[in-house]
N, C-alpha and C positions, 0 to 999 in steps of 0.2 A: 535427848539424843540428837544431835546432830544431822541434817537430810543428806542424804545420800548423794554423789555430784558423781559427772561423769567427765571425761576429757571429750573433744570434740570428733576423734576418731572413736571412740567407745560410745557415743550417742547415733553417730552415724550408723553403727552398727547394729546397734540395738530399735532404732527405728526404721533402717532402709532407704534411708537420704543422703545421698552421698555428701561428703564434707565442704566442698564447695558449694554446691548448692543449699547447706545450709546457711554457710556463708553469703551467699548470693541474697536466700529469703531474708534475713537478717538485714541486713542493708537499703535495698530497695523498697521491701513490704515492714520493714520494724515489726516480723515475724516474733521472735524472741530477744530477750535484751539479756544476754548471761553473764552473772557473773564471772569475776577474774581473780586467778589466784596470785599472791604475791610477785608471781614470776613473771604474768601478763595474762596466762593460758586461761581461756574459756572454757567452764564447766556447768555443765546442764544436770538437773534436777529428774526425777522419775516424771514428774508433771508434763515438764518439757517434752521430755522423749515421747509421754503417749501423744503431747501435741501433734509434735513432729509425724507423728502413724498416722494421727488424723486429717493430716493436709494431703498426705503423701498417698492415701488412700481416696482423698476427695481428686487431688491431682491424676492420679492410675483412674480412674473413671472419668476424665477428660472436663475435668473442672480448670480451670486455667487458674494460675496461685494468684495471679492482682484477683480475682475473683473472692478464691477460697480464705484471701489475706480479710475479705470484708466479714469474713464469718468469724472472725478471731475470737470478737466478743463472747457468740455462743458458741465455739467452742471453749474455749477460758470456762464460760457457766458450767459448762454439762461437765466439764473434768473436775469441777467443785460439787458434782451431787454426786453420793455416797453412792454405791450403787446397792438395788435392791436386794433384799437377803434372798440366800442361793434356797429353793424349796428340800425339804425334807424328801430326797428321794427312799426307796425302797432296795435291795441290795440290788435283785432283781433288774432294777431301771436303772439303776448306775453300773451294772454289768452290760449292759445292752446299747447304752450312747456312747461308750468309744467304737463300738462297731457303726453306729451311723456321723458319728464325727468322718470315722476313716472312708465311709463311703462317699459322705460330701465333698472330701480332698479329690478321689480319685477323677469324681466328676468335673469339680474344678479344673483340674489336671487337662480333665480330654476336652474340655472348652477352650483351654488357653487360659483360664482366668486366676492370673497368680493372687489378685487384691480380696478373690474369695476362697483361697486357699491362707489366706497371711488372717481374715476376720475368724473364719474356724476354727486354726491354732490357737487365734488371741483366744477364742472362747474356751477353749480345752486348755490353757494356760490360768485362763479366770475362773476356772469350774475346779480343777483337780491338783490336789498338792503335787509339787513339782516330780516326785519322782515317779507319782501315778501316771502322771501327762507323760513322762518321758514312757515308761514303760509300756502302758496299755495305747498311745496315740502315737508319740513320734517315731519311735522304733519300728512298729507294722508298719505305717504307711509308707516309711522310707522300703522298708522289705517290699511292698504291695507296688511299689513305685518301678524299685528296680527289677522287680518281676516282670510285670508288662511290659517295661523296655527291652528285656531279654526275649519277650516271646513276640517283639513286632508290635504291640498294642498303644503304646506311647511312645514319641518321639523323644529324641534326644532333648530338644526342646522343652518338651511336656516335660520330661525325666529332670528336668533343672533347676525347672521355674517355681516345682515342691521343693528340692532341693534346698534349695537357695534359702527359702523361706523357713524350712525346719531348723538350717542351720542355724539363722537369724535367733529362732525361737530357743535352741539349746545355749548360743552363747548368752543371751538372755537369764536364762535358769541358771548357768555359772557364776552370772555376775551376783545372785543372790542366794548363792550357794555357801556353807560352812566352808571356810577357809584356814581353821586352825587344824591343830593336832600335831602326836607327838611323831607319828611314822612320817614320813616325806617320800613320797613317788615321782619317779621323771617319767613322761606318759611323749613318747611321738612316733611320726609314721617313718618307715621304711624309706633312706637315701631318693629313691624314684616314684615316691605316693603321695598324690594329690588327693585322696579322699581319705577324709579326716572325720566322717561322722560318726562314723564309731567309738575314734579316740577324743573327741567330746563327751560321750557318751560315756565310757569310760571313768573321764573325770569330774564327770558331774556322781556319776556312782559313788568313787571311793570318796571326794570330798563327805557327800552324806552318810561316808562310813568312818568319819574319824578321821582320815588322812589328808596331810598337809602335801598340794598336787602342783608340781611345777610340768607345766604345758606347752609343749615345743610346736606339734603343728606339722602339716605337713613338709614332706621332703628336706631331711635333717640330714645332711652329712654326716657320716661315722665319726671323721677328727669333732667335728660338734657336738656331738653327742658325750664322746668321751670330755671333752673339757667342759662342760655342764656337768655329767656326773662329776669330774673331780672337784669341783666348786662346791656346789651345793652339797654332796655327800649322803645322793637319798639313800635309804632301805631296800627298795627295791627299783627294778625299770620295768617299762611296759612299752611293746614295740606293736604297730597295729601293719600290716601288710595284706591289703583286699587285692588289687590289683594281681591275676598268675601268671607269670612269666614262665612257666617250668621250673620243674626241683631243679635245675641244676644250676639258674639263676639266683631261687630261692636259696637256698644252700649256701651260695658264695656270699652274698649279701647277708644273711644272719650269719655266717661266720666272720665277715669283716666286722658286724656291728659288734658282736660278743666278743671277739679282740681287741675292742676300743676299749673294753670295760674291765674295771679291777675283778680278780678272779674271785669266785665265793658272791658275788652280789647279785642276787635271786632277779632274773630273767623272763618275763612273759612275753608270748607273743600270742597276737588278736586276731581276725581278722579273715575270710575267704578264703586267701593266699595262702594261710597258715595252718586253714583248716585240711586241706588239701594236700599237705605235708607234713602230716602228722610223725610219719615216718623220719623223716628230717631232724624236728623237731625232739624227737626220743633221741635217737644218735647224737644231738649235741649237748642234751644234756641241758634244755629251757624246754620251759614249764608252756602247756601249751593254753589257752583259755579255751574251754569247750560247754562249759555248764552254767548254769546261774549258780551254784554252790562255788564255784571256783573264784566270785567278787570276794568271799568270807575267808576261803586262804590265802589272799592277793591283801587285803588289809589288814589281816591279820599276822 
């Protein structure tokens, strides 16, 4: 089978280096030497990308890169040793370490210290199959995140710097997620919604339920939306809206979105915002998401 390659905006992301700057290591430190596809375009390997976390992590603790560039060789080694088999936990202890997973973030969190928040994920990413790590770690902590910032405890700042890093970690879990199947879902946020953890979230679920997930992202225009659906021609749509503006915001905006859309084509909406107008939501006749039972009538 063929290794897996990435474009150099999709490695960015999945390491935390921004594009230029890999460019930059590449150049001056002969950092990575990537291959090129027909076209010209640079594409990195899994190898690469945990490189790239490993300089970027050496660099986030004030390692200077002409430095960290000298370590190339041991790191190159240690990414060639297997890593040790994971011990035979008991149900017990594997119930109990996503609770101290989540409390090392939070601590991370109220330090400032994003690069041991980014090593803890890595470790709940390398410990638990993907939809466990989403479920028992990414999803509370992000909950346990925006908790604290609501009640004074974490700065905006703090509230980000996990943020940022969870994201990193779910687009991660997408990129080696099932991508076939026969249903097809259009999944994006609400015309004015910048937070999209959820609606990752989301598509990393139905992906591992069978369904083939086209991913819009935040702050999707209505006319967009509707020429997406009529292109692609999914099964269903899934709209995420956290941010609450009031029902009567809420209201205008799913009814613009639901006017974009051919009539008859099954409608969910996700999200805080949504939760909160449930009322709304009944009256227009879209399907509200409130349960874990409700991913099984959404793929199904």
């Amino acid at each position: 089978m063929a290794e897996r390659t990435y474009r150099i905006h999709i490695a960015a992301e999945l390491s935390g280096v921004r594009v230029e700057l890999i460019r930059a290591w590449e150049r001056r430190y002969g950092v990575l030497v990537p291959e090129r596809t027909p076209a010209g375009y640079r594409v990195y390997t899994d190898r690469d990308v945990a490189l790239l976390r490993r300089l970027k992590a050496l660099t986030d603790e004030g390692v200077a890169i002409s430095e960290a560039a000298k370590l190339l060789p041991q790191l190159r080694a240690e990414l060639d040793v297997p890593p040790p088999p994971v011990p035979d936990r008991s149900e017990e202890r594997l119930g109990a370490r996503p609770e101290e997973w989540r409390a090392e973030v939070m601590a991370a969190a109220e330090a400032y210290d994003q690069p041991r928040v980014a090593r803890v994920l890595d470790e709940v990413l390398a410990a638990l199959p993907p939809l466990k790590a989403f479920e028992d770690v990414l999803v509370p902590v992000q909950r346990e995140v925006g908790d604290a910032w609501h009640a004074g405890a974490l700065s905006v700042a703090q509230e980000h710097l996990v943020t940022q890093v969870v994201r990193e970690r779910l687009v991660s879990l997408l990129h080696g997620a099932p991508r076939g199947g026969r249903r097809h879902a259009v999944l994006a946020c609400f015309p004015d919604e910048e937070h999209e953890i959820g609606l990752l979230g989301a598509a990393l679920r139905l992906r591992y339920a069978g369904m083939r997930v086209t991913l819009l992202g935040q702050r999707v225009p209505a006319h967009d939306l509707s020429e997406t659906v009529a292109r692609a021609k999914p099964d269903v749509v899934g709209l995420s809206a956290v941010m609450n503006r009031g029902a009567t915001v809420f209201e205008d905006v799913l009814t613009r979105l639901q006017g974009a859309l051919p009539k008859g084509l099954p409608l969910w909406v996700g999200g805080p915002a949504a939760q909160a107008h449930a009322d709304v939501c009944a009256r227009l006749g879209v399907r509200l998401f409130t349960h874990e039972d409700d991913w099984a009538r959404l793929a199904g």
